[in-house]
Structure formats: structure tokens, C-alpha cells
C-alpha positions as CSV (number, residue, x, y, z in Angstrom):
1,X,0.0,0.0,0.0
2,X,1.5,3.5,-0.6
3,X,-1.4,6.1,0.6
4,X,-1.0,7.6,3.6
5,X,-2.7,4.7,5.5
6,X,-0.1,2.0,4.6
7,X,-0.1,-1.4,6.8
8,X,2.6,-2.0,8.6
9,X,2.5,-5.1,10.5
10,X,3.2,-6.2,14.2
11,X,5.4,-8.8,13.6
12,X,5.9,-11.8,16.1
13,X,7.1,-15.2,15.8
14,X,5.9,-18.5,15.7
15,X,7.4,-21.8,17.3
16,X,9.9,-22.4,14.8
17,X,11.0,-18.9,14.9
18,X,9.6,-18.0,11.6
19,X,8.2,-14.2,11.5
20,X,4.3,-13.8,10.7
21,X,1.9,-11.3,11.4
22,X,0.1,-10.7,14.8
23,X,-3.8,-11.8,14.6
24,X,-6.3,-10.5,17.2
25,X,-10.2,-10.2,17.4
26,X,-11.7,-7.1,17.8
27,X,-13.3,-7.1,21.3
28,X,-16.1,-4.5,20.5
29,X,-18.8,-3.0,17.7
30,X,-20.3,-5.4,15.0
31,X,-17.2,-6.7,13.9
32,X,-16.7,-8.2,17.7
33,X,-15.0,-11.7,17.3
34,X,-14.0,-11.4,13.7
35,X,-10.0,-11.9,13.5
36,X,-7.5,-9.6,11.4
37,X,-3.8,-8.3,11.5
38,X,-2.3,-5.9,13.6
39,X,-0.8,-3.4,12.9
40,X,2.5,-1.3,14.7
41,X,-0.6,0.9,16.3
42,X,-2.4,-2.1,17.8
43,X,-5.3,-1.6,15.1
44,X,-7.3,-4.6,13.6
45,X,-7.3,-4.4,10.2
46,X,-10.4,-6.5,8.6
47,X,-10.3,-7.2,5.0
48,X,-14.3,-6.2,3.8
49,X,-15.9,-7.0,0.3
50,X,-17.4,-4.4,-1.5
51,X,-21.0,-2.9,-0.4
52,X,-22.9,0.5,-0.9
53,X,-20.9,2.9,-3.2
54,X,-18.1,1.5,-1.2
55,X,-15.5,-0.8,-3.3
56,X,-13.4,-3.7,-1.8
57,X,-11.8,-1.8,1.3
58,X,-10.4,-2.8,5.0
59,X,-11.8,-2.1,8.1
60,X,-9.5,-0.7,10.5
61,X,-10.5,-1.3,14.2
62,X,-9.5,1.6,16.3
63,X,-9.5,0.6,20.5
64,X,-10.9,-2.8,20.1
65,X,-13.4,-2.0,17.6
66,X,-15.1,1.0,19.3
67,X,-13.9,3.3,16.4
68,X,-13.3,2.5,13.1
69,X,-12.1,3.6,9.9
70,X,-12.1,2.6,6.2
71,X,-9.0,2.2,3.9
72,X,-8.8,1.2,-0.1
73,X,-6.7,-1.6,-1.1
74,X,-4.1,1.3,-1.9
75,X,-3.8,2.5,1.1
76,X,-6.0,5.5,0.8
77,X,-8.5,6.6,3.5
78,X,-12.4,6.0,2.2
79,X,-14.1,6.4,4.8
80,X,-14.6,7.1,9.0
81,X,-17.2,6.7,11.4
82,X,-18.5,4.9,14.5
83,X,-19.3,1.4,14.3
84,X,-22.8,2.0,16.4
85,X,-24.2,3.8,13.6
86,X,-24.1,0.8,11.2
């Protein structure tokens, strides 16, 4: 990704000492239980399909899922808002 929301992974390693990206579930919001990476700023990023006017994008869980925002398979933020209101 090169926008100015680029992924950059939380990096931890297995048993055999091999790197791989940190999973997590978000704890909180509609997307509560639903796994995807971390990030270096402890954010869930959730790969989402396209819906509405909105084409395929990520949801990035903010504190556990209690904010949110939306980023474009570029890297490019889409989209913000509080995941109550959907």
C-alpha cells in the first residue's frame, strides 16, 4: 500500500522462529470476534468485500473495535465513522 494509510505489521514469531503477522479479534462493535492483522498501532485491520458505493476496502479497528475507519486496497483513506451507527 503506498497512501497515507499504509499497513505495517506487528510482527511476532511462531514456534519455529519464523516471523508472521500478529492476529487479534476485535473485542467491541459489530465486527466483535471477527480476527484480522495488527498493525504497529495495535489496530485490527479487517479485509471487507465491496457494499454501498463502497468498493473492496479494509476495516480498521480503532481501540478494540469502538472506532473505526475505512481504507482502499491502496492505502487511501475512504471512509470514517463509529461502528454503532451501522
Amino acid at each position: 500500500m503506498d497512501g497515507e494509510c499504509p499497513f505495517i505489521p506487528a510482527l511476532v514469531e511462531n514456534k519455529r522462529g519464523e516471523s508472521m503477522v500478529l492476529k487479534q479479534a476485535v473485542l467491541y462493535g459489530p465486527k466483535k470476534g471477527k480476527r484480522g492483522y495488527v498493525d504497529t498501532f495495535g489496530r485490527i485491520w479487517i479485509r471487507d468485500r465491496a457494499h454501498g458505493d463502497l468498493p473492496d476496502h479494509w476495516d480498521v479497528q480503532e481501540d478494540g473495535g469502538r472506532d473505526y475507519f475505512r481504507v482502499n486496497v491502496h492505502g487511501k483513506l475512504i471512509s470514517t465513522g463509529n461502528p454503532d451507527d451501522e
